[in-house]
Every structure is written in C-alpha cells, then in structure tokens.
C-alpha positions in Angstrom: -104.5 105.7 149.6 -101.5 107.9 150.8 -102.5 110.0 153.6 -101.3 113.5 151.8 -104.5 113.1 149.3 -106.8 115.8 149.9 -110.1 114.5 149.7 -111.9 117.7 148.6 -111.3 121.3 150.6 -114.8 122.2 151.0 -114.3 124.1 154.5 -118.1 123.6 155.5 -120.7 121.3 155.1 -124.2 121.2 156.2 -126.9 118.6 157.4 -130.2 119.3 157.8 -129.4 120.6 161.8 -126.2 121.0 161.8 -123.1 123.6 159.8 -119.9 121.7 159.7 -117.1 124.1 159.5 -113.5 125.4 160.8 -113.2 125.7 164.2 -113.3 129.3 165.6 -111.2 130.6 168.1 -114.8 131.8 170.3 -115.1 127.2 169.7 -112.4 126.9 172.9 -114.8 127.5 175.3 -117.8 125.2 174.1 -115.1 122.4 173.1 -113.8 122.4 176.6 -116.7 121.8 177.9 -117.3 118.9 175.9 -113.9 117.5 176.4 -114.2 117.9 180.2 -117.5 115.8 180.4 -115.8 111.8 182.0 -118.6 110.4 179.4 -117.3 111.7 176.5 -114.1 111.0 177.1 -114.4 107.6 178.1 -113.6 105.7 175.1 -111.4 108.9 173.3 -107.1 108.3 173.6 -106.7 107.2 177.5 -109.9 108.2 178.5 -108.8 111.4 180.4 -110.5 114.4 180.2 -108.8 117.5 178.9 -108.5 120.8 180.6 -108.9 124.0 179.4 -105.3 124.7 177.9 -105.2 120.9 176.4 -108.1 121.5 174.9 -106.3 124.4 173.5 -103.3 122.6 171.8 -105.9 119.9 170.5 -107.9 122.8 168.6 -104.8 124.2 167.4 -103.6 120.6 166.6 -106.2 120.2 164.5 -106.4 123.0 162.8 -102.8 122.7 161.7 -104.2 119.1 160.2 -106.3 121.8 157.9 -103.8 123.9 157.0 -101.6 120.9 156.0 -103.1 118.5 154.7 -106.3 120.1 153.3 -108.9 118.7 155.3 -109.5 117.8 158.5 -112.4 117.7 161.4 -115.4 120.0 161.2 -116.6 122.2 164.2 -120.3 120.8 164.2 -122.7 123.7 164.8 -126.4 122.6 165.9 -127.9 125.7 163.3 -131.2 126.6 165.4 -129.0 127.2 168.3 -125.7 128.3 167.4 -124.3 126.0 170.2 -121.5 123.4 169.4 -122.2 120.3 169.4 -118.9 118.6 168.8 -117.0 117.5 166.2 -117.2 115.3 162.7 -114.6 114.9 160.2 -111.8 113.5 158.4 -107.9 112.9 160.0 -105.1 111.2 159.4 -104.8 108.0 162.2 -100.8 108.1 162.7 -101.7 107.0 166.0 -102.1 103.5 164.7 -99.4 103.1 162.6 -100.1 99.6 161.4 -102.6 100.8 159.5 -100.8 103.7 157.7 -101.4 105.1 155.0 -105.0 105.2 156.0 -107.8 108.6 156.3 -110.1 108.4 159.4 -113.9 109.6 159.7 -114.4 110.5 163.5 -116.8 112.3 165.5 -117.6 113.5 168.8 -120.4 115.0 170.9 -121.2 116.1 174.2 -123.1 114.4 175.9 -126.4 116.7 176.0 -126.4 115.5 171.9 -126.2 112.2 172.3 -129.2 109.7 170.9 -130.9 112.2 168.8 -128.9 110.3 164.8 -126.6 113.7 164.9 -123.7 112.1 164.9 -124.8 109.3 161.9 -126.3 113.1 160.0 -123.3 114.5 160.2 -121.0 111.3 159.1 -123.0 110.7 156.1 -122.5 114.4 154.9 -118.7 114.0 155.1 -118.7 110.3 153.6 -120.6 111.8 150.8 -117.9 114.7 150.3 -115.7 112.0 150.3 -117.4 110.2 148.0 -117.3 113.1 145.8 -113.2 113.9 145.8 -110.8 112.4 143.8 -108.5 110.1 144.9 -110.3 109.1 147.9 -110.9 105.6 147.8 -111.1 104.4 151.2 -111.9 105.6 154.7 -111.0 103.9 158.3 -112.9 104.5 161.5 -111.5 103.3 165.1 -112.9 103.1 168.3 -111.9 101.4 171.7 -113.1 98.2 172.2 -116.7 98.9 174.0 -117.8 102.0 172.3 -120.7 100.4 170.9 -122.6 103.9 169.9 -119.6 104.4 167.7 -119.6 101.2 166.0 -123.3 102.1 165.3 -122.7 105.0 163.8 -119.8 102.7 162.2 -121.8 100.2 160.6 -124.9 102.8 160.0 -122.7 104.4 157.5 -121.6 100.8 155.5 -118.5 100.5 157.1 -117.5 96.9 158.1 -115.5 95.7 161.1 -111.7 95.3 159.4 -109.5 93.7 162.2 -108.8 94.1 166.3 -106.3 95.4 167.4 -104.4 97.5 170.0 -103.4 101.5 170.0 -99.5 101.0 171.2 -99.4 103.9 173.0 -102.2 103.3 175.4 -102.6 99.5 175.4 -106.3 99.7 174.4 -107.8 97.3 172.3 -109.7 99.0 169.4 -111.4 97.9 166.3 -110.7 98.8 162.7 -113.8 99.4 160.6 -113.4 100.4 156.9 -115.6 101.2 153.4 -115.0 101.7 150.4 -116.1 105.1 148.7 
C-alpha cells in the first residue's frame, strides 16, 4: 500500500478508558515526562531518553505527519483522569526503508500505565478504524529485538512475526510483524 493513502481522518477515537486524539500543545509537558522515564525508552530508536526540547521537535514531528499525510499518532488520554497516558497510532516507518511503502501501528506508555491491556484497548480501536478506510490493506508493527510486551500487544491484535531484521541507523535488531485488514 503506498504510504500517502490516508487511512481514514477521524482525528479522535475512543476506548472504553481512554480518548485518542491530536496532541495539544498543554501535551508537552505530560509527554516529556513519559519520554524521560529510562524504561520507556529502552526499546524506542537508541534507547535514549529525550529532554524537554526533543521532546518538543518529536511532538511537532508528529504532528506535521497529521497535517501531511492525514493521519498519524493519537495523544491517548486516560478519560476519568484527564492525564496522558501516551501515545497509539498510525505512522509512516521511513526509518526502515526496506520495508517501504509500508503504514506502522505503534504505541507508547509511561510506565505508571503499563500491565493494565491499555495499550492492546487502544490498538484494537485504531486497527478497527483501519479496518474501516479505504485503501488500507495492510499494517506493519516493529519493535527491537527484546520488547516482548510489544510483541504481545503485537500478536494480541492478529499480527504475525514477518521477518528480522536491523534498523540501519542504530544497528538494532528488530522484528517485523504484519496483518492484513
């Protein structure tokens, strides 16, 4: 599937305890406490965690993903609270090229919402959007080798392991899952 389809615009969804929806600028200051925690950066690019002002760029990073291509990752917002959780969504994984044209499903979650199926609750919603737009036939997911919560969520959602393989610009080994929609 080429990577410009837009798989549906819907700019929120929402789970049972969570809204996912465009990211906020007031979203900085939750996200970069997520992306600061060591755990939850562990298995994410290098494994660094990101300051304040990287954390920055990446929000605006992916909010430019929106603008462009249509879709992109949700701000997922734990409703009885009104705290952040993390993220879920869809992206573009240009970071692997050999797998191009491909559309990724990834999440993330701090740490303090870890174990408690949010991250599998908020998936399925966006596989089922998916699902739902046209031209969308496929999706990837990709997580360094060792991120066995992730490949959980992977396989708890119907996707299969694809291939193993390393990102080229970190060196990690990764693995490739995939479904069909």
């Amino acid at each position: 599937m080429p990577a410009s389809t837009n798989p549906g615009a819907a700019t929120s969804l929402e789970t049972p305890r969570l809204l996912l929806r465009r990211w906020r600028d007031d979203d900085l200051d939750g996200f970069a406490a997520i992306t600061a925690q060591p755990e939850v950066m562990r298995f994410i690019h290098d494994g660094r965690t990101l300051d304040r002002a990287a954390t920055a760029e990446r929000l605006a990073a992916y909010e430019r993903h929106w603008d462009e291509r249509g879709f992109g990752l949700y701000a997922a917002e734990v409703k009885e609270t009104g705290e952040l959780a993390g993220f879920t969504g869809l992206a573009v994984p240009a970071f692997l090229p050999e797998i191009m044209p491909a559309v990724e499903i990834g999440w993330r979650l701090g740490r303090a919402y870890w174990g408690q199926g949010l991250a599998t609750e908020a998936a399925r919603a966006v596989v089922a959007h998916a699902r739902a737009s046209p031209g969308l036939r496929r999706l990837v997911s990709i997580h360094v080798a060792g991120n066995e919560a992730s490949a959980r969520v992977m396989v708890k959602l119907g996707m299969a392991l694809e291939r193993e393989t390393v990102q080229p610009d970190t060196g990690r080994p990764v693995r490739v899952y995939a479904m069909n929609l």
